[in-house]
C-alpha positions as CSV (number, residue, x, y, z in Angstrom):
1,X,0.0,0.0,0.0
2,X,1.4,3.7,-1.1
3,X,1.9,6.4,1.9
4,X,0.7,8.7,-0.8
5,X,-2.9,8.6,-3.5
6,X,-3.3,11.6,-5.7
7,X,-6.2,11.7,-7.6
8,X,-6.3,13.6,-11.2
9,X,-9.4,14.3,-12.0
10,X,-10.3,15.2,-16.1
11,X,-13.4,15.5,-18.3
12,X,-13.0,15.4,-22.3
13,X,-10.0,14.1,-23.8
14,X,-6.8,14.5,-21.5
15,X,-3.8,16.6,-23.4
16,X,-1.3,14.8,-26.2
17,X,1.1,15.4,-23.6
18,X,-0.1,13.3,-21.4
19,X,2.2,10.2,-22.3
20,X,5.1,12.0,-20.0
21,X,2.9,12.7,-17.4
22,X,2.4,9.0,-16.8
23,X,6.4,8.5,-17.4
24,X,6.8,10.5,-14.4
25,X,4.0,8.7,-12.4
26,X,5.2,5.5,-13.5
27,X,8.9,6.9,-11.7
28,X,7.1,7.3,-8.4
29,X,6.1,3.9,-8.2
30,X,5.9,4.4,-4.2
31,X,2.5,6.2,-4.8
32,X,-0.5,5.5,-6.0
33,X,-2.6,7.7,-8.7
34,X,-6.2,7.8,-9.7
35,X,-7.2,8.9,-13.2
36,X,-11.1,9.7,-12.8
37,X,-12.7,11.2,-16.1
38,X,-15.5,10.5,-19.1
39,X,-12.7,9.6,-21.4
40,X,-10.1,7.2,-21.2
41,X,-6.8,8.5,-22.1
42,X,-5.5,5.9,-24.6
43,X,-1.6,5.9,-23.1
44,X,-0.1,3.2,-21.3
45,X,-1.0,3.2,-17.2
46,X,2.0,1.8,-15.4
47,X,1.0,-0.3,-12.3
48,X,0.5,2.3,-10.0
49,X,-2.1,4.3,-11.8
50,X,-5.7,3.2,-12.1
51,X,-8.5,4.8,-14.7
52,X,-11.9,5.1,-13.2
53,X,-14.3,6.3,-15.7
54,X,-16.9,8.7,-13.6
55,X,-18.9,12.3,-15.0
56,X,-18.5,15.3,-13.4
57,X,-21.9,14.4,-11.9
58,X,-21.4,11.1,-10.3
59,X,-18.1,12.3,-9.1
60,X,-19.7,15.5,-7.3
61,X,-22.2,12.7,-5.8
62,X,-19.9,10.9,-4.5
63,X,-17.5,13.6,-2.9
64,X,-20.7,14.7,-1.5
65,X,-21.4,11.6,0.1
66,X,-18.1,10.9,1.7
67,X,-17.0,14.6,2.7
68,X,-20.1,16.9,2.3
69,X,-18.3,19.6,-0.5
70,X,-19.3,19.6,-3.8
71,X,-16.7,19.3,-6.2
72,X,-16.3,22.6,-7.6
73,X,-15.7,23.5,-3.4
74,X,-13.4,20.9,-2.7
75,X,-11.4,20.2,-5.5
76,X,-11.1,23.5,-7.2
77,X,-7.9,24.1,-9.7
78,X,-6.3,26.9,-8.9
79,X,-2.5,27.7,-9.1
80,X,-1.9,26.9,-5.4
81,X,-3.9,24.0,-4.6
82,X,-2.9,23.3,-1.2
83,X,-3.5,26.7,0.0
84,X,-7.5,26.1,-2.0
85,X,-7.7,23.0,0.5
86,X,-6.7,24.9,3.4
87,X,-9.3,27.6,2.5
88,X,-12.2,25.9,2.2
89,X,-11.7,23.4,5.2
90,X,-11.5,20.8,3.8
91,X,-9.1,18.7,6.4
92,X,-6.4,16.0,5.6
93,X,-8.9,13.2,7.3
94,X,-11.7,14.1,4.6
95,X,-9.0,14.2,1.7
96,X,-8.0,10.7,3.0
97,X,-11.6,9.5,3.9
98,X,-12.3,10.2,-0.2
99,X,-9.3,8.7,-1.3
100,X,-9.9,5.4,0.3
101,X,-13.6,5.8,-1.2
102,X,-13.0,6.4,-4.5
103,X,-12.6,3.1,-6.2
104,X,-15.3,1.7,-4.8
């Protein structure tokens, strides 16, 4: 089991540059990572990363189930997304709570 999950969460096709984004996942093969999106990206996963094809909908559902935020509260890009959790309360036991929840 990894000490770290991050979930990357996309809707619509994901960018042709996506091919070294998994080359440097696949580096960090201590972690885990979760793909969630509409559209699988057609790459090679390495071991440690998992596609789970979810919409925007189900996965606002879900997030709402587990932690109570909606996903445009509690997973909001922005360029400093640590500081965006810290904001909008969303503690390290919900972000783990999710995580183990996801892939169910």
């Amino acid at each position: 089991m990894a000490n770290v999950c991050l979930l990357m969460a996309r809707f619509g096709p994901w960018p042709g540059w996506f091919p070294f984004t998994m080359r440097t996942l696949e580096a960090n093969d201590a972690h885990d990572f979760y793909l969630l999106g509409d559209v699988f990206p057609h790459v090679h996963l390495p071991k440690n990363v998992r596609f789970m094809n979810i919409s925007r909908a189900d996965l606002d559902t879900r997030v709402h189930a587990v932690i109570g935020k909606h996903v445009r509260h509690a997973l909001t890009l922005t360029r400093e997304p640590l500081i965006a959790h810290a904001e909008q309360n969303v503690s390290a036991e919900q972000i783990a709570h999710f995580s183990r929840h996801v892939s169910r």
